[in-house]
C-alpha positions as CSV (number, residue, x, y, z in Angstrom):
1,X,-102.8,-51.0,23.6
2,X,-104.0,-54.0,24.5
3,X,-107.1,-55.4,26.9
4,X,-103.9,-57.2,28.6
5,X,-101.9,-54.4,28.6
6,X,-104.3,-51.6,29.9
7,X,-105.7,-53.8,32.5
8,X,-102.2,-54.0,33.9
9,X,-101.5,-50.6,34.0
10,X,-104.7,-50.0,35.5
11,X,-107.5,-48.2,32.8
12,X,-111.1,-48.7,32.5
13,X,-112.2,-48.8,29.0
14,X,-114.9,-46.5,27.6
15,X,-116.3,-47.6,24.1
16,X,-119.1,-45.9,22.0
17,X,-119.8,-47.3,18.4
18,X,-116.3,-47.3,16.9
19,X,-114.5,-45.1,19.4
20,X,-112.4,-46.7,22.2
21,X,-110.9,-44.9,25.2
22,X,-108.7,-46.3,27.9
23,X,-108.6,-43.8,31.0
24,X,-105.9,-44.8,33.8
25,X,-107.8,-45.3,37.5
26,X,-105.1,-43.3,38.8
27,X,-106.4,-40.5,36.3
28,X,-110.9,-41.0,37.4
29,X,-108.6,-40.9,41.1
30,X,-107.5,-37.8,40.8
31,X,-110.5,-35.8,39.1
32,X,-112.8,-37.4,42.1
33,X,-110.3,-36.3,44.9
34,X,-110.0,-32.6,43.2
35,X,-113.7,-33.2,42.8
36,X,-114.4,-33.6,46.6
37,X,-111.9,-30.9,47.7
38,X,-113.6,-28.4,45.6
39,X,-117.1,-29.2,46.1
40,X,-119.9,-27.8,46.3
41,X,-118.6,-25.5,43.6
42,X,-117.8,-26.7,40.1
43,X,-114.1,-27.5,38.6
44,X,-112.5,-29.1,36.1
45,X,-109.4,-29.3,33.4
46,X,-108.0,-31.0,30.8
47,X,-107.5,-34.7,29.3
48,X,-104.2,-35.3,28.7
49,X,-103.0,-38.4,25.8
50,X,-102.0,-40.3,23.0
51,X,-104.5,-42.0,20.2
52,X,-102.7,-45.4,19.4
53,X,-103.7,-47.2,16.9
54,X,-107.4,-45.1,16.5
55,X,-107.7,-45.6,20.5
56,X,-107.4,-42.9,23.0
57,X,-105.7,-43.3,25.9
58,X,-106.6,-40.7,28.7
59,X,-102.7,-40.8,30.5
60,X,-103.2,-37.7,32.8
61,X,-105.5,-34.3,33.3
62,X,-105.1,-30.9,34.8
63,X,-106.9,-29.2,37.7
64,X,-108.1,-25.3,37.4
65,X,-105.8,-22.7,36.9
66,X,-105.8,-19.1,39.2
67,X,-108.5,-17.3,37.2
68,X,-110.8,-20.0,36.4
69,X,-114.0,-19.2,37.4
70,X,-115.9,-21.7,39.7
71,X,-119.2,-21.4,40.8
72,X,-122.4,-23.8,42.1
73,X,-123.6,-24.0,38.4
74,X,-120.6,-23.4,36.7
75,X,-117.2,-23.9,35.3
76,X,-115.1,-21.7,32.9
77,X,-111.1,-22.9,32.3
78,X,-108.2,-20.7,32.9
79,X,-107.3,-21.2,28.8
80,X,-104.1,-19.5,29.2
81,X,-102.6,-21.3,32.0
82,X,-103.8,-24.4,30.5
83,X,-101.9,-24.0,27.0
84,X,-98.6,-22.7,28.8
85,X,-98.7,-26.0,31.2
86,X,-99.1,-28.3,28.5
87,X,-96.7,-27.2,26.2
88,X,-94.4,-26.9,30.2
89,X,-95.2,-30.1,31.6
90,X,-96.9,-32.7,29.7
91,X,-95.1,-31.6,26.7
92,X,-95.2,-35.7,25.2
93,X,-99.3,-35.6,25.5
94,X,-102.1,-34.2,23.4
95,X,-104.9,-32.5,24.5
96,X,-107.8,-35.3,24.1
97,X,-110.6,-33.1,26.0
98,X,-112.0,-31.6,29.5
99,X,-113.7,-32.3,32.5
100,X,-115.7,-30.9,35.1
101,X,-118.1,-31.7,38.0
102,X,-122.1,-31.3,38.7
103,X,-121.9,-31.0,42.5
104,X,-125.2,-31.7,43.4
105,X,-126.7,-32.3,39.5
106,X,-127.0,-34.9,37.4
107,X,-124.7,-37.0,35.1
108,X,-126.0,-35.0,32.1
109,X,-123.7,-32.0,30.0
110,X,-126.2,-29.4,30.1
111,X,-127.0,-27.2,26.8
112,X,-123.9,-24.7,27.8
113,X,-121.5,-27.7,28.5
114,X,-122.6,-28.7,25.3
115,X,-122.1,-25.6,23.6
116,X,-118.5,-25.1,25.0
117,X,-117.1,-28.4,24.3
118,X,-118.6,-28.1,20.6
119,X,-116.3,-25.4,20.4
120,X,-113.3,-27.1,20.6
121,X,-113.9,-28.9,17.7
122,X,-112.1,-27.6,14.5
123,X,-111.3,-29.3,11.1
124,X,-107.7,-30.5,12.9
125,X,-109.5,-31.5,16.0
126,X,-112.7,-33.5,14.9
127,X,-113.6,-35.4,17.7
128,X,-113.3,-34.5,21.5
129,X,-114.1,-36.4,24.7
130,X,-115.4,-34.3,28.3
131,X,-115.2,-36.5,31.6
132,X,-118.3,-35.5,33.9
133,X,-118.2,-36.4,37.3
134,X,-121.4,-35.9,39.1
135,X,-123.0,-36.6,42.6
136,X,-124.4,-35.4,45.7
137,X,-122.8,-31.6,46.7
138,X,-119.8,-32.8,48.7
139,X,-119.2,-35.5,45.6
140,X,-118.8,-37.9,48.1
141,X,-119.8,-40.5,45.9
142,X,-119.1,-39.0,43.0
143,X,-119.7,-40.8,39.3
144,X,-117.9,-40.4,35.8
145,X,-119.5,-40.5,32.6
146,X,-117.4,-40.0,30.0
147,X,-118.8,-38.2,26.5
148,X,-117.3,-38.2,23.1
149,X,-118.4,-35.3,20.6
150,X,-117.7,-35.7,16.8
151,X,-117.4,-33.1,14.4
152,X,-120.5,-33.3,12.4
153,X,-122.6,-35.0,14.9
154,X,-125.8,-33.7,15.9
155,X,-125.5,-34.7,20.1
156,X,-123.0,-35.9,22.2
157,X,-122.4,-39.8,22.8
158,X,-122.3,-41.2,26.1
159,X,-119.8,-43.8,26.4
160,X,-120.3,-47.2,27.9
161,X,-118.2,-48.5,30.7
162,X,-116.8,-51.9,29.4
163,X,-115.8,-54.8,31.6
164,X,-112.0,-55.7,31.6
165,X,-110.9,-59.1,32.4
């Protein structure tokens, strides 16, 4: 995809060394409003994409299934849910990564969030990205980091927010 092309259609680009991601507004719009709605506890989901031509593009995401577990300090997916909607609804896109909130907490992935994205990573899945959205407890004013891990890798990479013209 092009700079001209995913201005157009609305994404912000992420870069990080080599790796380039495109995530849709409408996508960052969504997390934040599911963000606010379910604040002060934690949620999340999935990243939903394609990789063209070595660049992600984040298209959509999912919000928490039923038995996900929420909490002030924590987030645990609904796995099953998650791999029977995909396969149901976004049946064209690949799982790229997850997300979640810090109502309340910092823009960091703690040691856990750490630990649970690293294990998503697998020999067919080397590299993964996590959206974090943190802010004050009603994420009212919530901000998005996003974070690439790589298979191999000793710590997870922050990704810069580039400017798009």
């Amino acid at each position: 995809m092009s700079v001209a092309c995913a201005t157009v259609l609305g994404a912000v680009l992420y870069v990080s060394g080599p790796y380039r991601v495109w995530v849709r507004r409408v996508v960052l719009a969504k997390a934040q409003r599911m963000a606010r709605v379910r604040a002060p506890l934690e949620t999340g989901g999935l990243l939903l994409g394609q990789v063209v031509d070595g660049e992600a593009h984040v298209l959509a995401l999912t919000g928490p299934g039923r038995r996900a577990r929420r909490s002030r300090l924590g987030y645990e997916s609904d796995g099953a849910r998650d791999t029977r909607l995909v396969a149901r609804v976004h049946p064209e896109l690949h799982y790229l990564g997850d997300w979640h909130t810090h109502p309340g907490g910092p823009a960091v992935l703690s040691a856990t969030d750490v630990a649970s994205i690293r294990g998503t990573l697998s020999p067919s899945r080397p590299e993964v990205l996590h959206l974090l959205l943190a802010g004050p407890a009603d994420m009212g004013a919530a901000v998005a980091s996003l974070f690439t891990l790589v298979r191999g890798e000793s710590a997870a990479r922050r990704m810069a927010q580039e400017v798009t013209t």
